[in-house]
C-alpha positions in Angstrom: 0.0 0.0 0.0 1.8 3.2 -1.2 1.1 6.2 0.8 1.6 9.7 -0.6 2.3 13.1 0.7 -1.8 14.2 0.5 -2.2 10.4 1.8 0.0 11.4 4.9 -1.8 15.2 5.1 -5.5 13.3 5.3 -3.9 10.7 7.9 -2.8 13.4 9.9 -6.3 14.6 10.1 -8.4 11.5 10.7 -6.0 8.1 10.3 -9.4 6.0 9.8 -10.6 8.6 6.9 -7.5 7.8 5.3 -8.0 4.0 5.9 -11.5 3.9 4.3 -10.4 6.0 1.0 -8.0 3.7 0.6 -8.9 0.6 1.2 -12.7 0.6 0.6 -12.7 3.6 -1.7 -16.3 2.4 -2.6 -17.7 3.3 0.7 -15.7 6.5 0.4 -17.3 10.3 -0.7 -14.9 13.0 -1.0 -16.2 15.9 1.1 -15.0 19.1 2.1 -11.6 18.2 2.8 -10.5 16.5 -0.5 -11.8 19.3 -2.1 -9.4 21.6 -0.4 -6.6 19.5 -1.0 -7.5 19.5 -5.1 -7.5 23.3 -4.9 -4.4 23.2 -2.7 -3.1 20.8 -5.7 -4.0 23.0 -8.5 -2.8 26.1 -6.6 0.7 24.5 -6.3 1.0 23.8 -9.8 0.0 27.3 -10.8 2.8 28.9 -8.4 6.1 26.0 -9.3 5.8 27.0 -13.0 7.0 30.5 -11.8 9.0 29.3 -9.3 10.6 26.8 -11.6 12.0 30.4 -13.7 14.6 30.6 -11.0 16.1 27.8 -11.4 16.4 28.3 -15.5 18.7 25.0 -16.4 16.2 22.7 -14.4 14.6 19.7 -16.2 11.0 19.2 -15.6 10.2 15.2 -15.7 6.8 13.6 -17.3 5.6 9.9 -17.7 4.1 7.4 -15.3 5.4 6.5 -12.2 8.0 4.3 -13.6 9.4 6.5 -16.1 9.8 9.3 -13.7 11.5 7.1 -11.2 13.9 6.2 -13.9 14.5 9.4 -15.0 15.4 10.9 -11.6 17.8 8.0 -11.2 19.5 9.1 -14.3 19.6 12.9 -13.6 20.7 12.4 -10.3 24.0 11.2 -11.9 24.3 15.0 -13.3 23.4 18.0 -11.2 21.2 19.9 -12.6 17.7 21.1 -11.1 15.5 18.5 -10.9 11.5 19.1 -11.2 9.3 16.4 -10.0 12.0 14.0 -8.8 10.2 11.2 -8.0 10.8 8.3 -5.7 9.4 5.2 -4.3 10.7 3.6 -0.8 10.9 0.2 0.3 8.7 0.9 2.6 5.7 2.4 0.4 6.0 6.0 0.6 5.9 7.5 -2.4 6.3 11.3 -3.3 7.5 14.0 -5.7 9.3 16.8 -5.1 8.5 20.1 -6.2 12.5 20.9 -6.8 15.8 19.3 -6.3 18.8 21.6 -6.8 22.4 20.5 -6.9 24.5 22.5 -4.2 28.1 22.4 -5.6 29.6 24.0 -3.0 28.3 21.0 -0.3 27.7 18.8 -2.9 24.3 17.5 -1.8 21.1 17.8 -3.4 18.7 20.9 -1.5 15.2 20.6 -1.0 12.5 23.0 -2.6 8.9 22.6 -1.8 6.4 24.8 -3.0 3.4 26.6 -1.2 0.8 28.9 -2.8 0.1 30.2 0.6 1.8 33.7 1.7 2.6 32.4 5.4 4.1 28.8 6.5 1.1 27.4 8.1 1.2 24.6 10.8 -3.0 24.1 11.3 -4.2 20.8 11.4 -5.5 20.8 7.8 -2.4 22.4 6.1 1.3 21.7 7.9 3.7 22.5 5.6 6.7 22.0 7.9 5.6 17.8 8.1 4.9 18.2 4.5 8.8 19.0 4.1 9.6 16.3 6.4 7.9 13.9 4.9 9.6 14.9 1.4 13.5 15.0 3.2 12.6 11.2 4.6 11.2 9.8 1.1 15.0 11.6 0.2 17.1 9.8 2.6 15.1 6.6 2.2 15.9 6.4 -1.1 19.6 7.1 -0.6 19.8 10.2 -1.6 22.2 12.5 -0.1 20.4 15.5 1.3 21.6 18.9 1.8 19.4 21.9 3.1 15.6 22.0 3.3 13.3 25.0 1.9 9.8 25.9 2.2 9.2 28.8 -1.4 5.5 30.1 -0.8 4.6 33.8 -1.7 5.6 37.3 -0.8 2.1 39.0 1.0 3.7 42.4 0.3 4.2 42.0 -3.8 2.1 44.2 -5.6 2.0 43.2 -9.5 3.3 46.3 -11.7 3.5 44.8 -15.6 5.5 41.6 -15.6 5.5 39.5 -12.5 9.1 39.7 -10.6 9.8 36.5 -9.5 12.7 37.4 -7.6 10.1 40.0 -5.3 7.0 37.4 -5.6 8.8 34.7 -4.0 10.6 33.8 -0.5 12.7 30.9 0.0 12.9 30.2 3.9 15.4 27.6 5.0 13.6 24.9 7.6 16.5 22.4 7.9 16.6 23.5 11.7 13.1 22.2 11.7 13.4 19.5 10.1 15.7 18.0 11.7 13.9 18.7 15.0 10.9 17.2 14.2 12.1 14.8 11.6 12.0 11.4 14.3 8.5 12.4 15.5 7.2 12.6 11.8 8.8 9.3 11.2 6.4 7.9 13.9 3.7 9.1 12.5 4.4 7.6 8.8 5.1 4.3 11.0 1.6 4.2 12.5 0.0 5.2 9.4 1.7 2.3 6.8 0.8 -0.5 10.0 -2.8 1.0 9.8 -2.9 0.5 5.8 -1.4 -2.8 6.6 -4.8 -3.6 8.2 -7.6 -5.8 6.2 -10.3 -4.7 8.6 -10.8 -1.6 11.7 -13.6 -1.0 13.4 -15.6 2.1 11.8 -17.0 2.9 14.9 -16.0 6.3 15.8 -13.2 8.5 14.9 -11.1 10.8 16.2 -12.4 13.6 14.8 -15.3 12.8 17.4 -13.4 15.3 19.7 -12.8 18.1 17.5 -14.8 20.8 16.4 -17.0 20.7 13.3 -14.9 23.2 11.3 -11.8 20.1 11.6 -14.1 17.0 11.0 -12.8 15.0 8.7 -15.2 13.7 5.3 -16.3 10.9 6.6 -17.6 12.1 9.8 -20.6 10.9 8.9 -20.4 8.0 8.3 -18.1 6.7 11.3 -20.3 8.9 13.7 -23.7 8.4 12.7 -25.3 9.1 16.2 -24.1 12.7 16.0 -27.2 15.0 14.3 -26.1 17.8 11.6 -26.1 20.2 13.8 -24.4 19.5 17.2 -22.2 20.4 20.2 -19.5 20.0 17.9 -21.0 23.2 16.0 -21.3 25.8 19.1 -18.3 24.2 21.5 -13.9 23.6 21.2 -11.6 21.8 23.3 -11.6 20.5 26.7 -15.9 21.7 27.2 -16.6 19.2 23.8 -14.2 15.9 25.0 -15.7 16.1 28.3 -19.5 16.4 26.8 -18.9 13.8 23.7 -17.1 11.9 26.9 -20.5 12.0 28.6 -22.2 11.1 25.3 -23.5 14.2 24.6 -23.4 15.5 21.3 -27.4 16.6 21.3 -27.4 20.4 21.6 -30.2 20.1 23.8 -28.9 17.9 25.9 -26.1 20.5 27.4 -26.4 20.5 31.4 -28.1 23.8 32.4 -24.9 24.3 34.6 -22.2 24.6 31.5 -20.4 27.2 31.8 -20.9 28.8 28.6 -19.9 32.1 26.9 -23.5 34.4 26.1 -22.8 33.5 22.4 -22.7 29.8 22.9 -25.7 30.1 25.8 -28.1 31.9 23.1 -27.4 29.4 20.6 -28.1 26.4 22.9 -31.4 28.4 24.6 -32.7 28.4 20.9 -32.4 24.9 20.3 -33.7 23.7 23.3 -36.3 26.4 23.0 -36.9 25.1 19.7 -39.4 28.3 18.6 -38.2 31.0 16.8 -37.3 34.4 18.5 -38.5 37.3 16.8 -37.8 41.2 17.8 -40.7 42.7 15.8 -40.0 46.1 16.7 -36.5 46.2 16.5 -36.8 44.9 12.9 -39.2 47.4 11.8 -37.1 50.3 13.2 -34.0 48.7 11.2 -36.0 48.6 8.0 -37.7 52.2 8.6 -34.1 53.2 8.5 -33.9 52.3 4.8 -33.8 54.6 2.2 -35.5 54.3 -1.1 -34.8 53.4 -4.0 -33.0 50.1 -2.1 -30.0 48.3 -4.1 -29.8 45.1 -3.1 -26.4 44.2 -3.6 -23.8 40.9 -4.0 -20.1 40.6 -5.6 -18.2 37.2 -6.9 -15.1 37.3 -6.3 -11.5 35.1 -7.7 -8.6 34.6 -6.3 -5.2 33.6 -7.5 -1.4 32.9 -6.2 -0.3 34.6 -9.0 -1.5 38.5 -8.9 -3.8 38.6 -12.4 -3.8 42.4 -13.0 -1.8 45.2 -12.4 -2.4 46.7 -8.5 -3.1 43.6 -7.1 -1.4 41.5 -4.1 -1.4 37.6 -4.4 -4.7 35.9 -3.3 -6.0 39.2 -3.0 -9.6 38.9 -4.9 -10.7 39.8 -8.5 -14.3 41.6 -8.7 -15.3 39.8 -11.7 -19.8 39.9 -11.1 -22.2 41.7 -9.4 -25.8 42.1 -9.5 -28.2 44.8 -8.6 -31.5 44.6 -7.9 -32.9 47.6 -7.4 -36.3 48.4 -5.4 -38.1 51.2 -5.7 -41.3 52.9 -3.6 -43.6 51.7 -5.8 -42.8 48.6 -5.2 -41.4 48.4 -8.7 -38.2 46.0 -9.0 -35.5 46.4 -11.6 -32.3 44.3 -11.9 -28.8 45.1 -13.6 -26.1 42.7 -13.8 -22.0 43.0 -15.2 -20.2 39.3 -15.5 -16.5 39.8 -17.0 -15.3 37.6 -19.9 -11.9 38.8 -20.1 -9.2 40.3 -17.4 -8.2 43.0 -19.0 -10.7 46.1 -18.0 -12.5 43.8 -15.5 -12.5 46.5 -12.8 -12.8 49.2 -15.3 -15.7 47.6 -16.5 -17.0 46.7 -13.5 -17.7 50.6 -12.0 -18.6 51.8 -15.3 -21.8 49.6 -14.4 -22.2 50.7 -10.8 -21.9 54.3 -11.8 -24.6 54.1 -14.5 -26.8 52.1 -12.5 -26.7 53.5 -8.6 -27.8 56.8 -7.9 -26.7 59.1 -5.2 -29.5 58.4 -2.9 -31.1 55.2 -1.6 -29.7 52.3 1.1 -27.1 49.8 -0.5 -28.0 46.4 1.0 -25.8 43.6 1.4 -24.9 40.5 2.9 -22.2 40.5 5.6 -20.9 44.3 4.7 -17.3 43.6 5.8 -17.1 41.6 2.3 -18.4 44.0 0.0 -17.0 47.4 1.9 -13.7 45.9 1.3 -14.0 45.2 -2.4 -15.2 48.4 -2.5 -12.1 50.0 -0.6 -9.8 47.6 -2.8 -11.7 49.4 -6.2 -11.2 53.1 -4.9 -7.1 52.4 -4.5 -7.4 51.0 -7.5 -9.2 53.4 -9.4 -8.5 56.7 -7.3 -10.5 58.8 -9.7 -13.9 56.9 -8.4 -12.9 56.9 -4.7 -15.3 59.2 -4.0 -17.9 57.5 -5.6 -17.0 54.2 -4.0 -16.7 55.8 -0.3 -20.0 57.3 -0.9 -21.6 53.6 -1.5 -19.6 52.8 1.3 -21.3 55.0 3.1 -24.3 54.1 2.3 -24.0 50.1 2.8 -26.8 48.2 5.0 -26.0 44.7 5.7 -29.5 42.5 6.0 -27.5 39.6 7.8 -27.3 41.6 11.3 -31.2 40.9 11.0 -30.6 36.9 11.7 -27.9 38.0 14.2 -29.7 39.9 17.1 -33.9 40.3 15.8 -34.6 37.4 13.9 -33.6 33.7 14.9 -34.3 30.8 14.2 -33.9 26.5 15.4 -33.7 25.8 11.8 -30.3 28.6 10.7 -28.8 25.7 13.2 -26.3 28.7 14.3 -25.8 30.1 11.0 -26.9 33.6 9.3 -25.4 32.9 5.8 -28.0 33.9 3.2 -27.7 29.8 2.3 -28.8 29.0 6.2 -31.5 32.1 6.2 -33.3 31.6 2.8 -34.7 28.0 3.0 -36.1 29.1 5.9 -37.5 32.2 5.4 -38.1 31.7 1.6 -38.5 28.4 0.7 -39.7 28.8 -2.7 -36.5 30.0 -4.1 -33.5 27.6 -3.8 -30.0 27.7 -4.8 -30.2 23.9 -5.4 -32.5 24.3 -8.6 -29.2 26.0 -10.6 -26.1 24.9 -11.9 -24.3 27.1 -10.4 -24.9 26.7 -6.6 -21.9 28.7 -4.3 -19.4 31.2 -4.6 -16.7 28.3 -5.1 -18.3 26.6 -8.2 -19.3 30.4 -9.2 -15.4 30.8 -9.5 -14.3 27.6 -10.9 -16.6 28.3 -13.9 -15.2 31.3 -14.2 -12.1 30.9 -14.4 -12.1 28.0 -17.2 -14.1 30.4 -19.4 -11.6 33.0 -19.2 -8.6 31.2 -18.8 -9.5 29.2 -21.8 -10.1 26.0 -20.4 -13.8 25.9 -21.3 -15.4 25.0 -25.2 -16.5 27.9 -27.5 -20.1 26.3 -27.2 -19.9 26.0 -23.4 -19.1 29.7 -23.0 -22.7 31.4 -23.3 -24.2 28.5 -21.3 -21.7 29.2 -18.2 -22.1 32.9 -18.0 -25.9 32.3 -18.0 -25.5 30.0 -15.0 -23.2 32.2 -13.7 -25.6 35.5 -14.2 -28.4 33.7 -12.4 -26.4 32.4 -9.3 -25.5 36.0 -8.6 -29.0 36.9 -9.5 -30.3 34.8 -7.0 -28.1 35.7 -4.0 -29.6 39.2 -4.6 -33.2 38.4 -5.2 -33.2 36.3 -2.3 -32.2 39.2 -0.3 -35.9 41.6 -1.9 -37.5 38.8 -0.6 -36.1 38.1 2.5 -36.4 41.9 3.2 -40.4 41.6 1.9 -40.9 38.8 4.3 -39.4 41.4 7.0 -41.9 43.9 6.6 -44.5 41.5 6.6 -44.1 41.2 9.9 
């Protein structure tokens, strides 16, 4: 059983996760998780073709396993950079590394791996420093003769101005320290996980992930702790309060002791559950909403994101405007909608506030969903494009956000903790549903996105995307007119 470098990351989260995917993939659905790791994947990809530019005689390896196993064999006889040396241990592991550089000075071959993150993160989900260990092991197993270790990942403080400057993009920190440190207990940990693989049969009773919150659970919670309801203690508590409850076998919100010591947050949510009625500030809503000035402009932006700054102005990961739609409501009653989708980069943003400025006047209430999103595009646009800033601190200024409804006046059993427009509408508007398009969230919203302008996508496809694509982003704002109507109905 060979286990890889994402085999060892999803061990390190939840060993019996890892056990199931690989030995009964048929009972196996990729959840959350694995789709993190693909984007993590495809990130890294993007981010070594440019870090591969500073190392300009490397030779970058295809084939299958075998062939690229032969053909770092070969080059390791030479010394020049290797990309996507690739080796298989005795023991199983198997893994690729991002770069291998010849140090002639010490003779030895240095280690390169390759983040498209701007920080070196050590979080449960992404550790980049065991990531490198596990590399420098596969390295030493396989005889080769390892010199210093490095962690590249991205510069926070580039700003893109014309062609990107790899030498300012990129920062190349030296872990060896680190590695070495940690290198025995990591060793361990690969240990445990090949004996588990070695395993024909484990109980899938339970899993670790049992004792951690819901944001860590692994994807198949589920399935290995079927007594625990969607929404549970593992949604409103952390640490040593949720062992000692799940200890107690308690994992039914409303089966918390009275006598929890909980923080006023955590206390409302679990009074709600056990409650089990909605709680409704009719007052308070209606002098929120008389607030509101007409005409209304209900409001939402899609964003995109990339390693690799796109445009001119722009940080890495720092995100792209590329939608937004307006519906606009006026005294009447009288509803009118205007929309902008980009389908190139150039002139996105350009673009983009040429449509707000024709279509939002200087009066009326700008509604949106969780304002710190939208006011910081917003901010972003105005540095950007310092000739609108005062147009864009005026809709600033202007900027309601409907969620602090569903945060104080208006909750409910069924958000199950949440005030995300996806946790308020089904509830509150059940006739519309996200679940009826093709486009369904912000992160399939992007995906499609970026295939149609990055080229990725068929001619024919192209008008069929940006009409899913227009009425996903139509949605999140027509949701929010009706959401608001069902507010003054009250």
């Amino acid at each position: 059983m060979i286990l890889t470098k994402t085999d060892f990351k999803e061990y390190l989260l939840c060993n019996k996760c890892l056990w199931l995917k690989k030995k009964k993939p048929e009972e196996y659905t990729a959840g959350e998780f694995s789709l993190f790791l693909q984007k993590l994947i495809k990130d890294g990809y993007e981010v070594e073709a440019y870090v591969q530019k500073l190392f300009p005689s490397g030779v970058f390896l295809t084939g299958d396993k075998k062939a690229l196993i032969e053909k770092t064999n070969e080059l390791l006889k030479g010394d020049k950079p290797i990309f996507q040396a690739s080796f298989e241990t005795k023991d199983g592991l198997f893994a690729k590394m991002d770069i291998l550089d010849f140090n002639k000075e010490t003779k030895k071959w240095d280690l390169y791996e390759v983040k498209a993150s701007s920080e070196i993160k050590t979080d449960i989900k992404h550790n980049h420093v065991k990531d490198l260990i596990f590399q420098s092991i596969v390295l030493e197993d396989s005889e080769v003769d390892l010199g210093d270790s490095y962690i590249v990942y991205i510069n926070r403080k580039y700003r893109r101005d014309g062609d990107i400057d790899i030498n300012e993009l990129f920062i190349l920190e030296n872990l060896s320290d680190e590695v070495s440190e940690q290198k025995e207990l990591v060793r361990d940990e690969i240990s445990e996980a090949l004996k588990l693989l070695a395993k024909d049969e484990i109980s899938l009773d339970g899993c670790e992930c049992l004792n951690k919150s819901n944001g860590q659970h692994c994807d198949c919670f589920a399935k290995f702790n079927s007594q625990v309801p969607e929404y549970s203690v593992h949604n409103i508590l952390v640490g040593n309060k949720l062992k000692m409850l799940v200890a107690d076998g308690i994992v039914d919100i409303k089966d918390i002791p009275e006598d929890l010591d909980l923080t006023d947050i955590q206390s409302g949510k679990v009074s709600l559950q056990k409650v089990g009625e909605p709680l409704i500030d009719r007052d308070a809503i209606a002098q929120t909403l008389s607030e509101l000035v007409f005409p209304i402009y209900f409001f939402d932006y899609e964003t995109y994101s990339s390693p690799i700054p796109l445009l001119d102005g722009y940080k890495p990961n720092q995100q792209l405007v590329f939608q937004v739609s307006i519906h606009k409501l006026n005294e009447d009653g009288s509803l009118e909608h205007f929309e902008y989708l980009a389908d190139k980069l150039e002139g996105t943003t350009r673009e983009l506030i040429d449509t707000l400025k024709a279509n939002i006047g200087p009066t009326g209430s700008i509604v949106v969903w969780y304002e710190s999103f939208e006011k910081g595009k917003n901010e972003e646009l105005a540095e950007l494009h310092p000739e609108d800033r005062g147009f864009m601190e005026d809709l600033n200024s202007r900027v309601f956000d409907l969620m602090k409804v569903f945060k104080a006046d208006y909750l409910h059993p069924d958000f199950k903790g949440s005030a995300s427009i996806k946790a308020v509408l089904p509830v509150i508007v059940p006739e519309l549903s996200y679940k009826t398009l093709e486009v369904q969230n912000g992160t399939m919203a992007l995906s499609e996105w970026e295939k149609m302008i990055k080229g990725d996508m068929k001619s024919e496809n192209i008008e069929n995307t940006r009409k899913n694509l227009l009425e996903y982003c139509s949605l999140d704002t027509l949701a929010m007119v009706e959401i608001y109507n069902k507010l003054k109905e009250l």
